[in-house]
VEXDREN-2710 file (C-alpha; in Angstrom, 1 decimal):
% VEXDREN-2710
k/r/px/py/pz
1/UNK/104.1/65.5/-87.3
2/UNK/104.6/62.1/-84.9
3/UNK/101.0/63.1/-83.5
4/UNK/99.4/64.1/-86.6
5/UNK/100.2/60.3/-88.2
6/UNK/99.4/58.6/-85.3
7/UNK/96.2/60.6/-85.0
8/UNK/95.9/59.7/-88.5
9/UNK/96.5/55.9/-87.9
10/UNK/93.7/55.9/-85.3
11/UNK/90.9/57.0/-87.6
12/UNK/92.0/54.5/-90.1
13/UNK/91.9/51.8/-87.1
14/UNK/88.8/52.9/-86.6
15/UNK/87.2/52.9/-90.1
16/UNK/88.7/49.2/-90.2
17/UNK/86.4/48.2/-87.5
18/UNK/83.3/49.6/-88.7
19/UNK/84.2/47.7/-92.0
20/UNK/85.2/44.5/-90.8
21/UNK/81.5/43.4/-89.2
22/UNK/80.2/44.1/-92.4
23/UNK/82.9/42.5/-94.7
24/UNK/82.3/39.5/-92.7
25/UNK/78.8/39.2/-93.8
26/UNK/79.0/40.0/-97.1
27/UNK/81.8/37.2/-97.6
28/UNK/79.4/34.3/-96.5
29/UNK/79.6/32.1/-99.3
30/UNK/76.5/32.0/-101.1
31/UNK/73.6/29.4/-100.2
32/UNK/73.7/26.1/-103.2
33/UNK/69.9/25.8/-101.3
34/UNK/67.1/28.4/-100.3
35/UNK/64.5/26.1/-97.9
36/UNK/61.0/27.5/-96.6
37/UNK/59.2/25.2/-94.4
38/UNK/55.3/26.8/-93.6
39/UNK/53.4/25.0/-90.9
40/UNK/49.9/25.5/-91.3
41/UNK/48.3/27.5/-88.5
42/UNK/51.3/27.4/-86.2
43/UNK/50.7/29.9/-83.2
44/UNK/53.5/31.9/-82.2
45/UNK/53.8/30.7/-78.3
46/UNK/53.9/27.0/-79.4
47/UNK/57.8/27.1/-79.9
48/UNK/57.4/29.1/-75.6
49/UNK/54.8/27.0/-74.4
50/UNK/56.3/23.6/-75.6
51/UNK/59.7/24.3/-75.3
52/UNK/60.6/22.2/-72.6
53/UNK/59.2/18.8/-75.0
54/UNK/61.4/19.8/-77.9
55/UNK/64.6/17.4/-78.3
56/UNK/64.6/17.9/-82.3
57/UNK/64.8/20.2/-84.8
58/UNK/62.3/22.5/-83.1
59/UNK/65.1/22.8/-80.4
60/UNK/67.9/23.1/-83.2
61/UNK/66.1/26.2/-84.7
62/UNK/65.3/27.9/-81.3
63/UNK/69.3/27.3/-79.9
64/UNK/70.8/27.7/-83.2
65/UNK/68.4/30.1/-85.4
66/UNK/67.7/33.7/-85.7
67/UNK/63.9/34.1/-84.2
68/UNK/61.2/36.6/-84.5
69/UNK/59.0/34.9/-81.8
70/UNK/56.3/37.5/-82.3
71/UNK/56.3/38.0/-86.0
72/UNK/53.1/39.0/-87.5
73/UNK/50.9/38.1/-90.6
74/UNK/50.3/42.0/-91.7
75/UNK/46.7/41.3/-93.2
76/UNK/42.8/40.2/-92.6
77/UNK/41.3/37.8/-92.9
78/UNK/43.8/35.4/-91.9
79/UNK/43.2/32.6/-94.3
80/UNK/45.5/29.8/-95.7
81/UNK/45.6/30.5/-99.3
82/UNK/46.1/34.6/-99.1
83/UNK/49.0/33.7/-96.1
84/UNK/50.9/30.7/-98.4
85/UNK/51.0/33.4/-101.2
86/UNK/52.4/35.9/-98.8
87/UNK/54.9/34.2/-97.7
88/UNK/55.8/32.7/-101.5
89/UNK/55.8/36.7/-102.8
90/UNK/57.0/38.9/-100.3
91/UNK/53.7/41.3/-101.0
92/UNK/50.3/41.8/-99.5
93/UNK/46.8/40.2/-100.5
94/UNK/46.2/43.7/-102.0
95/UNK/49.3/43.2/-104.2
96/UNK/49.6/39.5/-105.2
97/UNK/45.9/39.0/-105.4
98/UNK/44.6/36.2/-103.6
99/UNK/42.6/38.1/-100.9
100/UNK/40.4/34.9/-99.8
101/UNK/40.1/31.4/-100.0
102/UNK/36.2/31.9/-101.2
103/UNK/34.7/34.8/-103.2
104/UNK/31.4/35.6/-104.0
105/UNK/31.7/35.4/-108.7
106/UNK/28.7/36.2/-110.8
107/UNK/26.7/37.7/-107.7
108/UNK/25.1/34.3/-106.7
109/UNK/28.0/31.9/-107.0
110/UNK/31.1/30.7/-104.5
111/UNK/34.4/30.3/-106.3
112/UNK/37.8/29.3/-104.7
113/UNK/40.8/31.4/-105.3
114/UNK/43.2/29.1/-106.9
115/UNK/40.1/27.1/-108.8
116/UNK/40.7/27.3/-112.4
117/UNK/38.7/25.6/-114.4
118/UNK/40.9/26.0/-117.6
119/UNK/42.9/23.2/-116.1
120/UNK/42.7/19.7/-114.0
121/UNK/44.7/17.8/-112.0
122/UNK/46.9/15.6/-113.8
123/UNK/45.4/12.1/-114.1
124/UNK/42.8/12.8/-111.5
125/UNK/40.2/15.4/-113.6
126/UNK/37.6/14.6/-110.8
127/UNK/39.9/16.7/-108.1
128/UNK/39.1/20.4/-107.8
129/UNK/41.3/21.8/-110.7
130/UNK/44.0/24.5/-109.6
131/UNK/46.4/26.6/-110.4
132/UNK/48.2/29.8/-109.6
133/UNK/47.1/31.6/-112.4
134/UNK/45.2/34.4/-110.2
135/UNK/48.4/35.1/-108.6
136/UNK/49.3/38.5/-110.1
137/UNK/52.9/38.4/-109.3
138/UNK/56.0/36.8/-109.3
139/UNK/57.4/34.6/-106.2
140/UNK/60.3/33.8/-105.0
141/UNK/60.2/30.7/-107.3
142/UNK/60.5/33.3/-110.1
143/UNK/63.3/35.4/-109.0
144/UNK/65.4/31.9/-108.1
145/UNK/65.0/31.0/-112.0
146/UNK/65.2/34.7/-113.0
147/UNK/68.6/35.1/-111.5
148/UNK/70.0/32.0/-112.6
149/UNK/68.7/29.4/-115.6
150/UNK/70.5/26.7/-114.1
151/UNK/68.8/27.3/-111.1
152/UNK/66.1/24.5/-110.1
153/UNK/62.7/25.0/-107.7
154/UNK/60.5/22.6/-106.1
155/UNK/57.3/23.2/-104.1
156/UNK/55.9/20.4/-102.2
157/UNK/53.0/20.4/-99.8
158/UNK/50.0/18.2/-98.5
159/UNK/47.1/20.9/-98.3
160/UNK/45.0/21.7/-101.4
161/UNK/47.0/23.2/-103.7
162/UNK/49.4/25.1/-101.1
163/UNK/52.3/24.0/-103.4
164/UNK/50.7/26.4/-105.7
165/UNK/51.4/29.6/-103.7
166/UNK/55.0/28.6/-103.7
167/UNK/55.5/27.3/-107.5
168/UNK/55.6/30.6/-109.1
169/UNK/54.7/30.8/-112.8
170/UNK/55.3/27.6/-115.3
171/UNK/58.5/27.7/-117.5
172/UNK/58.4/26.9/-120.7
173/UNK/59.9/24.5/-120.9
174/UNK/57.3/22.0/-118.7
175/UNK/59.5/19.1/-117.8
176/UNK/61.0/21.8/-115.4
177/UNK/57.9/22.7/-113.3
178/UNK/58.1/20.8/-109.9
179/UNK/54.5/22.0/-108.1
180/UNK/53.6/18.6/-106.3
181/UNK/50.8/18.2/-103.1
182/UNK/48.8/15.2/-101.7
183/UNK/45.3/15.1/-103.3
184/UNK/42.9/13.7/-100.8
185/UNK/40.9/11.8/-103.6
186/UNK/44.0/10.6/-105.6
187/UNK/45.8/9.3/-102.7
188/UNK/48.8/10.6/-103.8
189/UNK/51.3/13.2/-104.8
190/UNK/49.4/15.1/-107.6
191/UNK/49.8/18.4/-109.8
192/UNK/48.1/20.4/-112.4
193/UNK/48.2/20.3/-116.1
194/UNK/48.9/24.4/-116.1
195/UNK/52.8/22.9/-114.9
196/UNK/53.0/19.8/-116.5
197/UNK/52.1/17.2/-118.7
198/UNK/53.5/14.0/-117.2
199/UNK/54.5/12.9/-113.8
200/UNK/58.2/12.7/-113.7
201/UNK/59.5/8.7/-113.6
202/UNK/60.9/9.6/-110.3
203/UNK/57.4/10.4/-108.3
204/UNK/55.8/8.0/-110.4
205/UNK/57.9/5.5/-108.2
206/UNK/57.8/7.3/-105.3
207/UNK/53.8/7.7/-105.7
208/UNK/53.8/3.5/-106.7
209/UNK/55.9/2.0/-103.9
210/UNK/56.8/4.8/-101.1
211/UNK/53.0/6.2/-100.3
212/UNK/51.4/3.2/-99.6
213/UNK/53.7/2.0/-97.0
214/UNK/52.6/5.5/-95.3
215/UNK/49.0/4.5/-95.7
216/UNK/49.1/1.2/-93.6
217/UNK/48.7/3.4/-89.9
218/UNK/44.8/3.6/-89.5
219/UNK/45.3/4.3/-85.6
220/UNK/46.9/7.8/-84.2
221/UNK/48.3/7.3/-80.9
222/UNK/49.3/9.7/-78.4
223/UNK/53.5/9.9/-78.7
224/UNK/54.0/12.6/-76.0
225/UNK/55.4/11.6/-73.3
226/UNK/53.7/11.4/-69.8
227/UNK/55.9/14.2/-68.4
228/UNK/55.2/16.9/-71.2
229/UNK/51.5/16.2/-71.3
230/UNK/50.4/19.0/-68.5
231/UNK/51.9/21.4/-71.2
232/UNK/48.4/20.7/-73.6
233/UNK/44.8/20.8/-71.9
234/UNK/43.4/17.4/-70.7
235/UNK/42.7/15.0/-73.5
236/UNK/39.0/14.7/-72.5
237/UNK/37.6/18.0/-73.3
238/UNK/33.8/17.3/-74.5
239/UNK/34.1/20.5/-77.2
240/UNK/37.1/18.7/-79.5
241/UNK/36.5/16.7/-82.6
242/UNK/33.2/15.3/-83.1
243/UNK/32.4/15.8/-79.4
244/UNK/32.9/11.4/-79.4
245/UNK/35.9/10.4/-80.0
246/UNK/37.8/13.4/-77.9
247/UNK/40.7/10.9/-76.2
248/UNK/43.5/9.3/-77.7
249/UNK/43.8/6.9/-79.4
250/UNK/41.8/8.2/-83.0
251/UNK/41.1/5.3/-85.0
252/UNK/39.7/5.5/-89.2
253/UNK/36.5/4.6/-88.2
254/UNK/35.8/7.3/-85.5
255/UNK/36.1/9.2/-88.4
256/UNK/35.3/7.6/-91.6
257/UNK/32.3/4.9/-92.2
258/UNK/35.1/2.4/-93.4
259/UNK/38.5/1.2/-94.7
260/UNK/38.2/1.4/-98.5
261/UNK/40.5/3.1/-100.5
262/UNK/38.1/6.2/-100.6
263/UNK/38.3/6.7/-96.6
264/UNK/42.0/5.4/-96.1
265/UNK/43.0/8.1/-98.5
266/UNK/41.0/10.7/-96.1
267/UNK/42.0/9.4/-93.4
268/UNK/45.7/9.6/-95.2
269/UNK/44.9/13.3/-95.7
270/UNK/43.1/14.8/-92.8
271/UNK/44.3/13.2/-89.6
272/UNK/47.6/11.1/-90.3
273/UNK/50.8/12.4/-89.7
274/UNK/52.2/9.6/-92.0
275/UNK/50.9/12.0/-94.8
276/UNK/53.7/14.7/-93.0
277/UNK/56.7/11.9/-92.9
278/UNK/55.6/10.8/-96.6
279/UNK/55.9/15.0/-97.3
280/UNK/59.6/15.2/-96.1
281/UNK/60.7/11.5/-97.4
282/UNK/59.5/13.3/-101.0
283/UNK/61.5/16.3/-100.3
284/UNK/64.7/14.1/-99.5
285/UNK/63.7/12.0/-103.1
286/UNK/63.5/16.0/-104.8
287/UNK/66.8/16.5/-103.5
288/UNK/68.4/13.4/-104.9
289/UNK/66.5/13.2/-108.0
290/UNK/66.7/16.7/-108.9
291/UNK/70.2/16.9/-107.4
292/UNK/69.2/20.1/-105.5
293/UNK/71.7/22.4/-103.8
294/UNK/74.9/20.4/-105.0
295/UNK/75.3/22.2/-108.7
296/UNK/76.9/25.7/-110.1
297/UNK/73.6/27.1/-108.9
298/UNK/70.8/28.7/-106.1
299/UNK/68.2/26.1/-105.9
300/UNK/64.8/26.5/-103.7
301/UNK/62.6/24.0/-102.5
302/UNK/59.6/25.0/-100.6
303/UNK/57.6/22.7/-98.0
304/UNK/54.2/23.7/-96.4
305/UNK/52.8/21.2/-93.8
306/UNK/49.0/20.7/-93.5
307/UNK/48.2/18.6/-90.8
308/UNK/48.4/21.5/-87.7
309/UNK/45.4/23.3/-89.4
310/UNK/42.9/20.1/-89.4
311/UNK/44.3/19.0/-86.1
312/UNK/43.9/23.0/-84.6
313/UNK/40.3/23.7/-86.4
314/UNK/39.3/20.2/-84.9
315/UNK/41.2/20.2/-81.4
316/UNK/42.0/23.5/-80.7
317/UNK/45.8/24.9/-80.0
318/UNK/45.8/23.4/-76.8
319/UNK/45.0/20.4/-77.5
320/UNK/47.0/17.1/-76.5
321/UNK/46.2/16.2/-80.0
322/UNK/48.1/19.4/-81.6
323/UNK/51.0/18.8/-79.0
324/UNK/51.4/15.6/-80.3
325/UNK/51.8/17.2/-84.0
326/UNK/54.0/19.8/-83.0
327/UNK/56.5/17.0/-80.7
328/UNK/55.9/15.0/-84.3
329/UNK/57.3/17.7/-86.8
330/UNK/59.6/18.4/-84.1
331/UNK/61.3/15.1/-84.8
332/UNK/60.6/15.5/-88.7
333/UNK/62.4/18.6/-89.0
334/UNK/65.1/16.8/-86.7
335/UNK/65.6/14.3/-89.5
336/UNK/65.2/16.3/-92.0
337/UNK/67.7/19.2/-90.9
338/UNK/70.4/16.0/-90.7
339/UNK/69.6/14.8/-94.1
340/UNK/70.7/18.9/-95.4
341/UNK/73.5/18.9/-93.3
342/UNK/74.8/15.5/-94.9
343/UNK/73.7/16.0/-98.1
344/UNK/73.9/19.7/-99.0
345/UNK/76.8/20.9/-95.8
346/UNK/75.8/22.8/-92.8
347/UNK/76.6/26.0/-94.2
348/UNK/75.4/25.6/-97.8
349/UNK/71.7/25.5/-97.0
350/UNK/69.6/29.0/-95.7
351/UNK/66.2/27.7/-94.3
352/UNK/63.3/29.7/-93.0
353/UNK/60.5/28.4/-91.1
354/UNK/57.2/30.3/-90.1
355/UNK/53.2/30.1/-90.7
356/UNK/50.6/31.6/-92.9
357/UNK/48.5/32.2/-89.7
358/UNK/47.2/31.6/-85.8
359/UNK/44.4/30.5/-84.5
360/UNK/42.1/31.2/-81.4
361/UNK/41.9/29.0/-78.1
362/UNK/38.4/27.2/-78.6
363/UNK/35.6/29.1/-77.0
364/UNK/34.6/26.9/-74.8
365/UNK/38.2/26.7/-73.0
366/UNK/38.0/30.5/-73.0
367/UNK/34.6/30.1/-71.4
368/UNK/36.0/27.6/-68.9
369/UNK/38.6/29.6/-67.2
370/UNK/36.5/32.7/-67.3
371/UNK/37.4/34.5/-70.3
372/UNK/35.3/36.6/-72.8
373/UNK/34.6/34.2/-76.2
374/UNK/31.3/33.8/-77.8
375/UNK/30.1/31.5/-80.8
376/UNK/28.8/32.5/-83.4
377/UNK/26.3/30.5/-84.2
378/UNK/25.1/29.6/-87.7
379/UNK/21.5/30.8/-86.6
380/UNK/23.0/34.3/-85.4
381/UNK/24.5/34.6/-89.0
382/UNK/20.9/33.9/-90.3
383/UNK/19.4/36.3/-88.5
384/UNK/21.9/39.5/-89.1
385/UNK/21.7/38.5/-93.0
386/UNK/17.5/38.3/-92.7
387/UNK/18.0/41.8/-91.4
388/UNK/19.9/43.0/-93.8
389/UNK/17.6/41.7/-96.6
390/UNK/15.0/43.4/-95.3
391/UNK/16.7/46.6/-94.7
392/UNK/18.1/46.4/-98.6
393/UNK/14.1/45.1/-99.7
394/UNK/13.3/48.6/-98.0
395/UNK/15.8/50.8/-98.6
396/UNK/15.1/53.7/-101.2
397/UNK/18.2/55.6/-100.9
398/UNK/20.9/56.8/-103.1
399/UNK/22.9/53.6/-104.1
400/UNK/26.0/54.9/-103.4
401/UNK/25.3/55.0/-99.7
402/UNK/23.6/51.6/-100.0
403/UNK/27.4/49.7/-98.6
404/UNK/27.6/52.6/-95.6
405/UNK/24.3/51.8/-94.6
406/UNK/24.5/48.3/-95.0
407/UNK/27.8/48.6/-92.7
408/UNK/26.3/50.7/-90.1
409/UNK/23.0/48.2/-90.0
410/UNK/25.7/45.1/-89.8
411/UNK/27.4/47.1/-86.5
412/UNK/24.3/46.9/-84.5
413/UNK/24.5/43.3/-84.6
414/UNK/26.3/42.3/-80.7
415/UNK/29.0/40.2/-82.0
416/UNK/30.1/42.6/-84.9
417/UNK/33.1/44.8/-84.0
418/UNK/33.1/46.5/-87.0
419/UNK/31.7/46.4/-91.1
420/UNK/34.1/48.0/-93.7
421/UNK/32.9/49.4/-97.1
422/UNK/34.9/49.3/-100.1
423/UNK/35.4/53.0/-99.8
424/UNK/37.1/52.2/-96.3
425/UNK/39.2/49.5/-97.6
426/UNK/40.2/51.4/-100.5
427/UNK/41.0/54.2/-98.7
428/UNK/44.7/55.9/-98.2
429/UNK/43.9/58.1/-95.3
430/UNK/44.4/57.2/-91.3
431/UNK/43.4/53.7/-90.5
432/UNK/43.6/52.1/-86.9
433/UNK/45.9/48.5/-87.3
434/UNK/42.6/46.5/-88.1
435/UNK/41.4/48.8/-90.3
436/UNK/45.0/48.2/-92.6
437/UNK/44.9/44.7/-91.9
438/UNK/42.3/44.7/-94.4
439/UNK/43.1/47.2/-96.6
440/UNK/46.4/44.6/-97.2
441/UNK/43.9/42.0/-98.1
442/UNK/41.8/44.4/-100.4
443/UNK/41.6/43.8/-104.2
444/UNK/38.3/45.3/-106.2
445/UNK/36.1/43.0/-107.3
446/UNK/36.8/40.4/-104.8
447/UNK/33.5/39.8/-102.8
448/UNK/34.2/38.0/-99.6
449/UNK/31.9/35.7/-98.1
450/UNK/34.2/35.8/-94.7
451/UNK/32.8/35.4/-92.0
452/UNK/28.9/36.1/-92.7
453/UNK/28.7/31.8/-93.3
454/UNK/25.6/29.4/-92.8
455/UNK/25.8/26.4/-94.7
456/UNK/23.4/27.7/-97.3
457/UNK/26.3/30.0/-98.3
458/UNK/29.2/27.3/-98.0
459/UNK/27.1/25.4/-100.5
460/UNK/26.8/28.3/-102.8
461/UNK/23.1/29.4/-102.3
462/UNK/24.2/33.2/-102.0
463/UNK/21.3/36.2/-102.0
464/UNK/21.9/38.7/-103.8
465/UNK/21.6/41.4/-100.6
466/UNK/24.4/39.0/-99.2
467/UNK/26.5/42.0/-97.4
468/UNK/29.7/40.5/-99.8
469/UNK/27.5/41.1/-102.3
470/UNK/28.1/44.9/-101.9
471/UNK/32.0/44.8/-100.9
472/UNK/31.1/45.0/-96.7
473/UNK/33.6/43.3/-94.6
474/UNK/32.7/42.0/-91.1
475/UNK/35.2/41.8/-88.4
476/UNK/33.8/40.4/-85.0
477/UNK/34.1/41.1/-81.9
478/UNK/37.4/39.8/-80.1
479/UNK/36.9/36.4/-78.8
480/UNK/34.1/35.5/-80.8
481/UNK/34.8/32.3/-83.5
482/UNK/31.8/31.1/-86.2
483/UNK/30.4/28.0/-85.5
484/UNK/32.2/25.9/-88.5
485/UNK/35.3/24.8/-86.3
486/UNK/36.7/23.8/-82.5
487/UNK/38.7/27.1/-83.7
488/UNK/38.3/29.2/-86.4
489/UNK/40.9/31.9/-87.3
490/UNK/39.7/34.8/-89.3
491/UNK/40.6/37.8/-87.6
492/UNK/43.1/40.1/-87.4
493/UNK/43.3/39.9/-83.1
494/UNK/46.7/38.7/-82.3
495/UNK/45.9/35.3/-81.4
496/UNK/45.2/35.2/-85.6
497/UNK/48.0/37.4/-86.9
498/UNK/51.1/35.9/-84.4
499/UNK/53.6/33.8/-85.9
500/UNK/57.2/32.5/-85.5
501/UNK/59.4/33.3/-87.9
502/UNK/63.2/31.8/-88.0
503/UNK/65.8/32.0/-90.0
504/UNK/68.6/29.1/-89.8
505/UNK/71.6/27.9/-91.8
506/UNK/74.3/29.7/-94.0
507/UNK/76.1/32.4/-91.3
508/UNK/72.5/33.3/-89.8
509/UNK/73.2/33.8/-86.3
510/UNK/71.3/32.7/-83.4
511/UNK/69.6/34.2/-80.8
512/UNK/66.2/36.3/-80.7
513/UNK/65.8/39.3/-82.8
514/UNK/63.9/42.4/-80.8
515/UNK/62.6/44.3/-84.0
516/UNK/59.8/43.6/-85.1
517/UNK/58.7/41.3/-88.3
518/UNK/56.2/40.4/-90.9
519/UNK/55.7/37.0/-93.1
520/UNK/56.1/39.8/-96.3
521/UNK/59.6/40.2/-95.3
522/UNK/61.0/36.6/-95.6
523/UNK/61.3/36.2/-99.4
524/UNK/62.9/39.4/-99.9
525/UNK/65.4/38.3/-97.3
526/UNK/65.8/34.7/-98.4
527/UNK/66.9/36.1/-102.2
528/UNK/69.1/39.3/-100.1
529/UNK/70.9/36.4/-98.4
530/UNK/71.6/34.7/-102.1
531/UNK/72.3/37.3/-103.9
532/UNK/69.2/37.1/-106.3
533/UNK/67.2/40.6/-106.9
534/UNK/63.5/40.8/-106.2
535/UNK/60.8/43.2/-108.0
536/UNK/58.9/46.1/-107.0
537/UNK/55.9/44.2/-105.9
538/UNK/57.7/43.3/-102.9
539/UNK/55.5/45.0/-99.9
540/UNK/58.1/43.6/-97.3
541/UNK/62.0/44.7/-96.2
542/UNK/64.9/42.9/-95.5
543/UNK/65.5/41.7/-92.0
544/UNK/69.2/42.2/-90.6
545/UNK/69.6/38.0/-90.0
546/UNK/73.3/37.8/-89.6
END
């Protein structure tokens, strides 16, 4: 009897401590704050490569975060405004709707994927007027109000309209809605009149007397310092920028043909990382204003950075220039991270930080240390879409094989990998990783442009025997990058689809997770870790951060 309790004692010791762990982690305290921070084409092996330069909060969230440090952007092409809304929705291109940045509407005509027309951007109706209105489904933005109507959200960002893919849809009530970005014509921290009617008082102050004191630096100087600059190619590399002004320091007027308000604010937009500090002083001012994180309630605010995109398409990844960024937002975040912890509490805050895509090394470096890259030049384009005219001016086949045919005449082309037809992408049989890259990114209807470009196209002159024009997809070869950019990301080759992803903050533990990870899965995680249910339109999973 003595051995059958004791026996019995031992299994209940032992259920006790498979219990426990997970008692533990279901007994955090729930997060007053839900923070994403997207850092526009931010390669994965930046936080490896520059590791030894980071003293901020770069090296805060690798020491004390959980890290995917190969995490993967699970679509093609890898484009901005489809990877924002990714990340914001927890779903595929295929599923939340923005598949592009440009499609090809009415047959002859570009159109952006957040442009809406219905609408303008408050005060400023000569910006390009967005919205998120072609977003098909709910964010996390969504779910935070959903679960709670006390609950607040803010989405902040400095690229065209990347606030959007975090803002979800507009509550009714419109004094609520808190979409805000910096407008490159306006000069300033702008939305849209689908959100609201009025600036709140409080940016109308902050826009008044905080921005233009970020304005006043018209020179970008080199801040890394001389030991961590082997870590970024030499800063004299005669393929960055406008092939000029390569070397630090970058001054307006290398850029701009003066100092008006007009150029100051471009300057502001494309090339100073004043516009970045002048991003995180408005997310502190949200905070206070909006008194996030310290009520009965969930709160989210959402923060995507611009600046590493214009500085990677210009530079190149390993550039000094994009070191300098990186060793920048490394003390941003540094700051920032400080201002949660006082404000909010270490462990009342959950934060995620990660990137919509990659990018490519520039060709030419490749070329340099005797890799295989190739440029695509606009006159290469030119010439595969003369072909195909002809072949389409010629062809007297069944129109149903017309895309096929198109495809296969697209293949013989030396820098094309591959052309997809709509039947491919909409297919549900076998498909090689590329292949289901796309078909994530594959809504009907949407003509791409991507990346059969010239500068007739970008304009909007489009044939109508444009490949797009007939659903075809062109991947290129590996290595190759179009002509429009230093680098150009596009592809799904891992130099495109590899990004960080790290979770930080409210019992996440640290260290570096060996499963593998997708930008889909970080909303559905972010509203597991709060308690707040997400819908069936979520592609992604949630990852085991604790």
């Amino acid at each position: 009897m003595k051995s059958l309790c004791k026996r019995c004692m031992v299994i209940v010791l032992w259920h006790l401590l498979i219990i426990l762990p997970s008692f533990g982690k279901g007994s955090q305290e729930t997060p007053k704050l839900i923070v994403i921070i997207t850092v526009d084409q931010f390669r994965a092996d930046y936080l490896e490569r520059y590791d030894p330069a980071f003293r901020g909060g770069l090296r805060r969230l690798r020491d004390e975060g959980w890290r995917y440090d190969r995490a993967i952007v699970d679509h093609a092409p890898t484009l901005s405004w489809p990877g924002h809304t990714t990340i914001a929705t927890g779903s595929h291109p295929k599923t939340h709707g923005i598949a592009t940045d440009a499609f090809i509407a009415d047959g002859m005509r570009r159109q952006m994927m957040l442009q809406d027309n219905e609408e303008q951007i408050l005060g400023f109706p000569r910006s390009l007027s967005l919205s998120s209105r072609n977003i098909r489904v709910t964010g996390i933005a969504d779910w935070v109000r959903a679960a709670d109507s006390n609950a607040r959200t803010v989405a902040l960002g400095t690229g065209p309209g990347l606030a959007l893919c975090y803002g979800g849809k507009p509550q009714s009530d419109r004094t609520l809605n808190h979409v805000y970005w910096l407008d490159s014509y306006a000069g300033q921290f702008v939305t849209t009149t689908y959100y609201r009617d009025e600036y709140p008082d409080w940016l109308k102050r902050f826009n008044k007397e905080i921005v233009p004191t970020y304005k006043e630096n018209l020179v970008w100087e080199n801040s890394v310092p001389e030991e961590h600059r082997h870590l970024a190619r030499p800063d004299d590399a005669p393929y960055e920028g406008d092939g000029v002004h390569t070397s630090f320091p970058h001054r307006i007027e290398h850029s701009y043909p003066g100092t008006g308000e007009r150029w100051v604010n471009s300057w502001f937009y494309n090339y100073s990382f004043s516009a970045e500090e002048a991003l995180f002083s408005l997310a502190k001012e949200s905070i206070k204003n909006l008194q996030l994180g310290k009520r009965n309630a969930t709160d989210l605010l959402t923060i995507a950075i611009k600046i590493t995109d214009r500085i990677g398409h210009d530079y190149g990844p390993r550039s000094l220039e994009q070191l300098d960024i990186v060793l920048r937002i490394d003390r941003e975040l540094a700051e920032f991270f400080q201002f949660l912890d006082t404000t909010i509490g270490k462990e009342k805050y959950v934060l995620a930080l990660t990137a919509d895509h990659g990018a490519p090394n520039v060709v030419e470096y490749e070329l340099e240390k005797g890799h295989t890259a190739r440029r695509v030049l606009e006159k290469d384009i030119k010439s595969v879409l003369y072909r195909i005219e002809v072949f389409i001016n010629g062809y007297d086949g069944p129109q149903d094989e017309l895309p096929s045919r198109i495809a296969r005449e697209l293949e013989k082309s030396d820098f094309i990998a591959r052309a997809m037809t709509p039947q491919d992408l909409a297919g549900t049989g076998h498909a090689d990783r590329i292949l289901q890259s796309y078909r994530n990114s594959y809504v009907p209807g949407i003509k791409s442009l991507i990346p059969l470009w010239t500068n007739d196209v970008l304009r909007g002159n489009i044939s109508p025997n444009h490949p797009g024009n007939f659903g075809v997809i062109v991947e290129f070869v590996e290595g190759a990058q179009l002509y429009t950019a230093s680098s150009a990301h596009l592809s799904s080759y891992h130099y495109d689809q590899e990004v960080p992803i790290i979770f930080f903050g409210n019992g996440i533990r640290a260290g570096v997770a060996n499963e593998a990870a997708r930008t889909i899965d970080i909303a559905p995680t972010l509203a597991h870790l709060a308690g707040i249910p997400y819908p069936g339109t979520v592609d992604g999973t949630v990852l085991d951060v604790r």
